[in-house]
N, C-alpha and C positions, 0 to 999 in steps of 0.2 A: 403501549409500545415504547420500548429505548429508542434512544439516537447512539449511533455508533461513532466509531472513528475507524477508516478504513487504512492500516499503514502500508504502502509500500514496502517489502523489505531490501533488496540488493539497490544502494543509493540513496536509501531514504533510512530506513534503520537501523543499518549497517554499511560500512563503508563498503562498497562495491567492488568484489573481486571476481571477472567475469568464471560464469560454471563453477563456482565454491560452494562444496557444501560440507567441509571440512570444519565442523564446532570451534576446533581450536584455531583457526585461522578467522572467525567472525569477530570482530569490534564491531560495538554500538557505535553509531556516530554521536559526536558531543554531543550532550544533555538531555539525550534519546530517554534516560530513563525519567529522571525532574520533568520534563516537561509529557511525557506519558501519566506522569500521575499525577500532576495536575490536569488532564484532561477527564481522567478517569475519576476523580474528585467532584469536578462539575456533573458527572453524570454521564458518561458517555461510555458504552461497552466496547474493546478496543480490536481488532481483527487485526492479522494479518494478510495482507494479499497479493499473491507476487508469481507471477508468468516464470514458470522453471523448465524452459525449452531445452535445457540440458540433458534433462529425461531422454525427448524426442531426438535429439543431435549426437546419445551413444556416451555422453558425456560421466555417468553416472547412475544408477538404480535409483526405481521411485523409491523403492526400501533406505535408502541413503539420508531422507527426508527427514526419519522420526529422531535421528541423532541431532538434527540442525535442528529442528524444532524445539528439542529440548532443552539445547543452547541456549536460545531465545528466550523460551520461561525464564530457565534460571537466573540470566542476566537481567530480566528486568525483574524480576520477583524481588531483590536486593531492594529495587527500591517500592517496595508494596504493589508491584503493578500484577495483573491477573488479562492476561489477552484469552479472551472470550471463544476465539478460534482463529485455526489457521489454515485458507482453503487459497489450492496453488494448480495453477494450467499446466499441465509434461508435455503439452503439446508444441508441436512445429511443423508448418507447410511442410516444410524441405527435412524433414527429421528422415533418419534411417530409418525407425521402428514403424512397420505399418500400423500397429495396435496407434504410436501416436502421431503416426506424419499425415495430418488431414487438417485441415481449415476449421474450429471450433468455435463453441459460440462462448469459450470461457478465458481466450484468450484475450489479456487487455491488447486493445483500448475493447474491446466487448464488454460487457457489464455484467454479465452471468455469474463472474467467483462475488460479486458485490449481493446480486440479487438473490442467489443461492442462502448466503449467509442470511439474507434478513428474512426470506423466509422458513428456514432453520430457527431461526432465534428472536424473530416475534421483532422483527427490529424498526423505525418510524424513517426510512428511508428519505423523506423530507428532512429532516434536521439531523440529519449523519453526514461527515465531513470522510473527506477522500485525500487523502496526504500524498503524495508522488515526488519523484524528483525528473519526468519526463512529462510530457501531454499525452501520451499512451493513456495515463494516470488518469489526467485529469479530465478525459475522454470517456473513459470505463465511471469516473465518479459523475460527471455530469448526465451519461445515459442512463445510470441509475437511479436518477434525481437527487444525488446531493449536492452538498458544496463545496468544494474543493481549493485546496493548496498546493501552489506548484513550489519544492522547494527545490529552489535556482541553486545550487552548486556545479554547476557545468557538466553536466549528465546528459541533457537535451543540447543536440549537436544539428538535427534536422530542421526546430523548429517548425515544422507543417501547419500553418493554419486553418483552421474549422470551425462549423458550427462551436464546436461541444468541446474544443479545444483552449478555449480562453479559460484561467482559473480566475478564483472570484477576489485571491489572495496570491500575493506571489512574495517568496521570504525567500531567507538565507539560512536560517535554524531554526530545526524545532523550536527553541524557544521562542519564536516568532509565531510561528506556525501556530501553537500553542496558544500565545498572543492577543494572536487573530482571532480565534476559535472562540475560547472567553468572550475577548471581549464584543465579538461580533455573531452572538449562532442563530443568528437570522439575515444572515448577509443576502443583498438580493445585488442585482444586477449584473454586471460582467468582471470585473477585475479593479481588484483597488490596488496599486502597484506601491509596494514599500521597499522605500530606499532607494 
């Protein structure tokens, strides 16, 4: 079985433009690609995973998706990076669309787009890491047994704390993130706070 790496995308792999699913308006956020390949170096198959309620909210067509997706290859492929898959929630409570306005079990913090993929792809859900830039994130990584990195660029504005809500790593960049990962992929207890 691999160990993964689950990334966040709006906030965490790209800088955050809310409801964007416009290719050419995506940037990576710094060192998203170096610090993906060095993960992917160590051994770890890389997903994407990212709640796109914009679907749900009228915002957009799921069809809209396979263009931003291909974005994403491309830009990290430059730096030899290969993400393994890319599995996303169109849901929302409050959405217009009845087909997606209902309460699901794949919406983060829920763990389902995590646990979908690993059993899709034979994955060791024990030593796969959850990357986020919210506790939503790190919520959805902890119920599905990984370990998780909350990265702090001021994204998480609520705070709520939980059980499953503490991450085990808290950074500022991928390359931290990254870091962490390396040097710790058997992290156990609650949160080692850097910086």
């Amino acid at each position: 079985m691999t160990p993964a790496i689950f990334i966040d995308k709006d906030g965490t792999l790209v800088h955050d433009l809310p409801y964007n699913v416009d290719p050419g308006r995506m940037t990576l956020r710094e060192n998203a690609g170096p610090a993906l390949a060095r993960l992917q170096r160590a051994g770890y198959a890389l997903f994407v995973v990212s709640n796109q309620p914009g679907i749900a909210l009228g915002f957009y067509d799921e069809s809209a998706l396979a263009a931003m997706w291909r974005r994403l290859a491309e830009a990290v492929a430059q730096f030899g990076v290969e993400f393994r898959g890319f599995y996303y929630c169109p849901h929302h409570p409050h959405g217009l669309h009845p087909r997606y306005a209902y309460q699901c079990d794949c919406r983060k913090p829920r763990p389902a787009l995590l646990l979908r993929a690993a059993y899709e792809h034979d994955l060791d859900l024990g030593r796969s890491w959850m990357i986020g830039d919210i506790l939503d994130d790190v919520e959805a990584g902890r119920r599905a047994g990984c370990r998780t990195v909350l990265l702090d660029v001021g994204s998480e504005t609520v705070w709520a704390r939980g059980r499953h809500r503490k991450p085990h790593f808290r950074v500022h960049s991928l390359t931290e993130a990254a870091d962490c990962i390396v040097t710790h992929p058997f992290a156990l207890g609650d949160c080692r706070w850097t910086r």
